[in-house]
FINUKE-326422 format. One record per atom (N, C-alpha, C): residue in one letter; atom name; z, x, y. Coordinates in steps of 0.1 Angstrom, whole numbers. Layout:
   vexdren   kolvo       z       x       y
         A      CA       Z       X       Y
...
// end
This chain:
   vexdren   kolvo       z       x       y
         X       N      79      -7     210
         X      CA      90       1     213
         X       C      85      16     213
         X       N      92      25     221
         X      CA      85      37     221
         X       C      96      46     215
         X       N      90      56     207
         X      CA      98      62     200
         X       C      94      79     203
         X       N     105      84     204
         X      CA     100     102     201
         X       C     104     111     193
         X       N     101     120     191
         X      CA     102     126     179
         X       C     105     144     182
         X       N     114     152     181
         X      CA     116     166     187
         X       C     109     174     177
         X       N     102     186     180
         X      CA     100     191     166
         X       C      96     206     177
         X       N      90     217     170
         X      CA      85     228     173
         X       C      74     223     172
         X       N      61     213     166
         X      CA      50     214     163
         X       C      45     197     173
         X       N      34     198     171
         X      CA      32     182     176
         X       C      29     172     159
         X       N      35     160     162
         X      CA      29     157     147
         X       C      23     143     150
         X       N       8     146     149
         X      CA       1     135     154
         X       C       2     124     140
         X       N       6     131     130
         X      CA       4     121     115
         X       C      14     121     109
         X       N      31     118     112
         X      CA      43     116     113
         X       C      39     114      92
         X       N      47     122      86
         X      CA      47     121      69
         X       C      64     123      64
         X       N      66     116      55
         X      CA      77     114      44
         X       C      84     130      40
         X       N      90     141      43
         X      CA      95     148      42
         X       C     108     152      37
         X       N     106     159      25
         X      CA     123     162      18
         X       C     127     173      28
         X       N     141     169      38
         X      CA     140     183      45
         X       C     154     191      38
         X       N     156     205      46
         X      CA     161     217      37
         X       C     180     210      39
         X       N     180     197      45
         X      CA     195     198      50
         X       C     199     179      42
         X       N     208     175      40
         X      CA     210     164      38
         X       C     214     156      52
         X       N     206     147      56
         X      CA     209     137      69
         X       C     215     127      67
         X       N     217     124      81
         X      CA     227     107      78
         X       C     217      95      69
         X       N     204      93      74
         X      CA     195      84      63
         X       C     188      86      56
         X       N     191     103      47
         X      CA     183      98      41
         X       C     168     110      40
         X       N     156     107      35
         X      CA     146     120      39
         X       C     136     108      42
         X       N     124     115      52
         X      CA     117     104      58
         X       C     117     112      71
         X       N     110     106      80
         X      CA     105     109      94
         X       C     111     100     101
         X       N     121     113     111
         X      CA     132     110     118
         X       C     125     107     132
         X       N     128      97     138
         X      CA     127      91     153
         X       C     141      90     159
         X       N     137      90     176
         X      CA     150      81     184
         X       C     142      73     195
         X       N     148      63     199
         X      CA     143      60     215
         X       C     151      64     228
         X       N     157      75     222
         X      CA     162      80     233
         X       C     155      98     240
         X       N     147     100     248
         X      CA     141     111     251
         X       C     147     122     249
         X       N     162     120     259
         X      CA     166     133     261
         X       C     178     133     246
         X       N     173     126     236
         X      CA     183     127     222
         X       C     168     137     217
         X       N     158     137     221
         X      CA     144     142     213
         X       C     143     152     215
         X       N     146     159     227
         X      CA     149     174     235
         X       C     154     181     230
         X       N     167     172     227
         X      CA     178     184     223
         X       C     176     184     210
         X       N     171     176     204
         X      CA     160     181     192
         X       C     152     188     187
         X       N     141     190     196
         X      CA     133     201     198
         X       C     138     213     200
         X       N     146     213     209
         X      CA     155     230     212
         X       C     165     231     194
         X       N     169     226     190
         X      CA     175     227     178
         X       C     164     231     165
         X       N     156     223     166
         X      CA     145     228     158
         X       C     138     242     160
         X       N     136     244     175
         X      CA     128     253     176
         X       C     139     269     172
         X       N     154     266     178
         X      CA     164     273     175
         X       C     161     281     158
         X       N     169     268     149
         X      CA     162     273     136
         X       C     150     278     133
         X       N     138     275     136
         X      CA     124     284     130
         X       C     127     294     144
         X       N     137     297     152
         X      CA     135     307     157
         X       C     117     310     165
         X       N     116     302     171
         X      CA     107     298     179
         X       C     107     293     195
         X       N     100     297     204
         X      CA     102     290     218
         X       C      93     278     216
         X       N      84     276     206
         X      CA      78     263     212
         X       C      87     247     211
         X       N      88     244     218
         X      CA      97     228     216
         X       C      88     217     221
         X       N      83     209     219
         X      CA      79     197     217
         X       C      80     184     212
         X       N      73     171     222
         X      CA      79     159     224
         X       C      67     150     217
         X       N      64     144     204
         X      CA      61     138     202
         X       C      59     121     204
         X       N      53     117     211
         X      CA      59     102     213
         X       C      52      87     206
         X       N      53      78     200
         X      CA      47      70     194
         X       C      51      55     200
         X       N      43      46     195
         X      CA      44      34     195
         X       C      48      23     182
         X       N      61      18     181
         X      CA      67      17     170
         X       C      68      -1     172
         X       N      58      -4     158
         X      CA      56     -21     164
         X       C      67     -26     155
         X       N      84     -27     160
         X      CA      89     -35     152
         X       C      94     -43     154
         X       N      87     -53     158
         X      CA      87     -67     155
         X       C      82     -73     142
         X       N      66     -68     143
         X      CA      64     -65     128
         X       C      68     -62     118
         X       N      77     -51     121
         X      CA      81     -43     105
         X       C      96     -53     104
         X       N     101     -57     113
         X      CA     110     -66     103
         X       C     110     -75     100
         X       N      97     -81      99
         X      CA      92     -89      92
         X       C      85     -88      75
         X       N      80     -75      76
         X      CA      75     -70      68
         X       C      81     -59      62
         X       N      92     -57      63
         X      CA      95     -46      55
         X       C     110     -47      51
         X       N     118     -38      44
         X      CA     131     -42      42
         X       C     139     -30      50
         X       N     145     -33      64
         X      CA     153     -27      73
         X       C     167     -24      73
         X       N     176     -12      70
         X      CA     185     -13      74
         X       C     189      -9      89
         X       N     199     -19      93
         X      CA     201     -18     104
         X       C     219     -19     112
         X       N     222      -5     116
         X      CA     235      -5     123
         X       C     235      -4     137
         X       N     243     -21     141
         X      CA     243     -18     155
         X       C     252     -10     163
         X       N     260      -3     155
         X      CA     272       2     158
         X       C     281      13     150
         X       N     283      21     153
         X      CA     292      31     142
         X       C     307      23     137
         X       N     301      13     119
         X      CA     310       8     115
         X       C     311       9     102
         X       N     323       9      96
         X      CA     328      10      82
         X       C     312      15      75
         X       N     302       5      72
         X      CA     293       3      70
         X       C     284      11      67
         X       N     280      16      82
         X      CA     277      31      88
         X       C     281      43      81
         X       N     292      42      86
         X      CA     300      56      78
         X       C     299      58      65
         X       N     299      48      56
         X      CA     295      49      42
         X       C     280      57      38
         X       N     274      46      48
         X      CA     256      47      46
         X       C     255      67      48
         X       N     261      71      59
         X      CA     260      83      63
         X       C     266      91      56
         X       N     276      89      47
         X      CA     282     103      43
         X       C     273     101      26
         X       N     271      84      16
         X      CA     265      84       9
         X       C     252      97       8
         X       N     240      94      22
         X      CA     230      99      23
         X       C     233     117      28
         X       N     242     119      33
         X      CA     248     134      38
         X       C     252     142      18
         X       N     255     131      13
         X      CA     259     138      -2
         X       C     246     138     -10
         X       N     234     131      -2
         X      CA     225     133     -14
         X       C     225     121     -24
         X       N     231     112     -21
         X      CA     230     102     -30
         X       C     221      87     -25
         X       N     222      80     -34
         X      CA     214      68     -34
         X       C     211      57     -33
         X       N     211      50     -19
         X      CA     218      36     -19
         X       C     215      27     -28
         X       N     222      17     -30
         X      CA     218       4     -39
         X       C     202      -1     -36
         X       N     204      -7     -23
         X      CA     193     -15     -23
         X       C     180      -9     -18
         X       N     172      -7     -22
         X      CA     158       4     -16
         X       C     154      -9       2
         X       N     152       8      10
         X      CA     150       4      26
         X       C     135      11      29
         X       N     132       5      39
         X      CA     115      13      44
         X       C     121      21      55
         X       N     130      13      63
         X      CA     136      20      76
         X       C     148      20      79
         X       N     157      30      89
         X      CA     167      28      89
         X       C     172      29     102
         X       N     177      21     106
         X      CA     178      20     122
         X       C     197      23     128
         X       N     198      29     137
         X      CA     217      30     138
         X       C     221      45     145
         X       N     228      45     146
         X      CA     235      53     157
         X       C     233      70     147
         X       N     232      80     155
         X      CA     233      96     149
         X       C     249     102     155
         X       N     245     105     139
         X      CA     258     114     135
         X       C     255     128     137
         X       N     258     134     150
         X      CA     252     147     153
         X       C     267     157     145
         X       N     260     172     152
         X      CA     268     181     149
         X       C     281     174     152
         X       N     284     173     164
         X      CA     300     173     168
         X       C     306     158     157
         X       N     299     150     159
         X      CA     302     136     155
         X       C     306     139     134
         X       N     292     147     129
         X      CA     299     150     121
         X       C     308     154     113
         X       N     316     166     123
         X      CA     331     166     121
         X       C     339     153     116
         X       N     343     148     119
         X      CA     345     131     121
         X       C     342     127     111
         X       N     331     125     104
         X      CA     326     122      90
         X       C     332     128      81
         X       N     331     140      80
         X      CA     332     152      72
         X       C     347     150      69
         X       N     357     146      80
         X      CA     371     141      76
         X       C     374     126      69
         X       N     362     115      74
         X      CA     363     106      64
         X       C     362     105      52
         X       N     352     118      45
         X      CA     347     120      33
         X       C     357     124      22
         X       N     364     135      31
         X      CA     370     141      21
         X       C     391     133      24
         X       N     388     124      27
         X      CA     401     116      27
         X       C     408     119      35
         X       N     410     130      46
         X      CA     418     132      56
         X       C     421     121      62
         X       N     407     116      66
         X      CA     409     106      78
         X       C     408      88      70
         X       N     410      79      73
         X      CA     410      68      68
         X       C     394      59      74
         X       N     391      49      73
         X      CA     374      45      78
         X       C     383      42      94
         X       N     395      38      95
         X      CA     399      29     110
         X       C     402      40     119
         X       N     407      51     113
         X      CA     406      66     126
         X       C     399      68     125
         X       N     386      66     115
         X      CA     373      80     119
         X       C     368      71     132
         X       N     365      59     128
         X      CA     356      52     140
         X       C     364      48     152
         X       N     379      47     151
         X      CA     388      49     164
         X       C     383      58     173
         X       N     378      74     166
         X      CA     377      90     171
         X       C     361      90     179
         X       N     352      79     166
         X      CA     337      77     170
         X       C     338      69     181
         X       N     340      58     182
         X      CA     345      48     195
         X       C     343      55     207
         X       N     348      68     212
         X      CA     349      74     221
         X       C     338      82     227
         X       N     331      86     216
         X      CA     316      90     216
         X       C     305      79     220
         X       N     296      88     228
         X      CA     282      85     232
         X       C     271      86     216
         X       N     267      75     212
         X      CA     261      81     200
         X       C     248      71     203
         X       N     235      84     208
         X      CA     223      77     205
         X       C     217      75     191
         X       N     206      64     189
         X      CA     199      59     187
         X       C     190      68     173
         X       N     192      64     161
         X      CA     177      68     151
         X       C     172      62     145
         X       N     160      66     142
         X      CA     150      54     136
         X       C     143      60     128
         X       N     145      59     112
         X      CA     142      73     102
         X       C     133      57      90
         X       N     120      67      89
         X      CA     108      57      86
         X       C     112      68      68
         X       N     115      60      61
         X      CA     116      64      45
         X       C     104      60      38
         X       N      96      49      41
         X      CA      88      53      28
         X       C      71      50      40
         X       N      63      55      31
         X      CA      49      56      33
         X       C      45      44      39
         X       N      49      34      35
         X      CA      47      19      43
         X       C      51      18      52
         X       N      61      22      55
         X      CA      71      24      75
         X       C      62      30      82
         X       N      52      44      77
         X      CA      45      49      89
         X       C      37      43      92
         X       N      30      31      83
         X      CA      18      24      91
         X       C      22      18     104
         X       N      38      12     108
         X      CA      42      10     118
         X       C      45      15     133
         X       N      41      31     131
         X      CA      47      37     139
         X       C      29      45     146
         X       N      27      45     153
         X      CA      12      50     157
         X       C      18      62     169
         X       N      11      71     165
         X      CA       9      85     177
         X       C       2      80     189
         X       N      11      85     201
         X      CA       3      81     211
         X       C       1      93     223
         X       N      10     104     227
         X      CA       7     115     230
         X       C      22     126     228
         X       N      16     135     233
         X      CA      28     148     232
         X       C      33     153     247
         X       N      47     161     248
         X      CA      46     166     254
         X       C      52     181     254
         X       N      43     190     258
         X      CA      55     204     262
         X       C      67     203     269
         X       N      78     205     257
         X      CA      92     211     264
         X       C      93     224     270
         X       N      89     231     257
         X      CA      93     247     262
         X       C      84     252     253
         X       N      80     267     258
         X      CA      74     276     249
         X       C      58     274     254
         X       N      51     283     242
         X      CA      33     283     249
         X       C      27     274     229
         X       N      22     264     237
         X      CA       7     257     224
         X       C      -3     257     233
// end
């Protein structure tokens, strides 16, 4: 499976990272297989460090293997489930069962919103994902522990924007 990765930098040796923001899964090294979800990643990244470089990291992600060998969570769909997993890990907290990987739909900025009303009770779980339902929500694939990256191999880059 091919996977890419947005960043300002190229990262030929994808590593385990506490980043400065709480995400939907969690800390670990965030993937999608979706390109143009990796773009608008890069331009977001690059936005924050306030930088023009944006680049497309892209890898080969053998998992067939890894779910075999590893312990996977996996959402095929923005459900009950989901929404827990994501606001749990958005608070900073700690799932029950320890995961190597975590595979399922992104909770971007806009989609957030939406969350952020589940969390704090406004919304109930059967309107938030009524509201998600309606949303395009690609693909992430966030490697949490040091054993997931043996899975995932660098295979080239590309320039988005900017000069490397």
């Amino acid at each position: 499976m091919i996977l890419y990765h947005g960043s300002n930098v190229v990262v030929e040796q994808p590593r385990i990272l506490q980043s400065e923001r709480l995400l939907d899964f969690g800390m670990g090294f965030y993937t999608t297989s979706n390109k143009e979800q990796a773009i608008r990643w890069a331009g977001r990244v690059a936005e924050r460090r306030e930088t023009k470089d944006q680049l497309l990291s892209v890898y080969d992600f053998d998992l067939e293997t890894a779910q075999r060998e590893l312990a996977i969570v996996r959402f095929e769909a923005p459900d009950e489930a989901w929404l827990d997993f994501v606001c749990l890990n958005r608070r900073g907290g700690e799932p029950q069962k320890p995961y190597d990987i975590a595979i399922g739909p992104v909770a971007d900025d806009d989609v957030y919103g939406t969350v952020l009303l589940y969390e704090q009770g406004i919304l109930d779980s059967e309107s938030a994902l009524k509201r998600l339902k309606v949303r395009v929500l690609f693909d992430q694939i966030l490697f949490h522990t040091e054993a997931a990256l043996k899975y995932c191999r660098y295979l080239q880059h590309e320039k988005i924007g900017g000069a490397v």
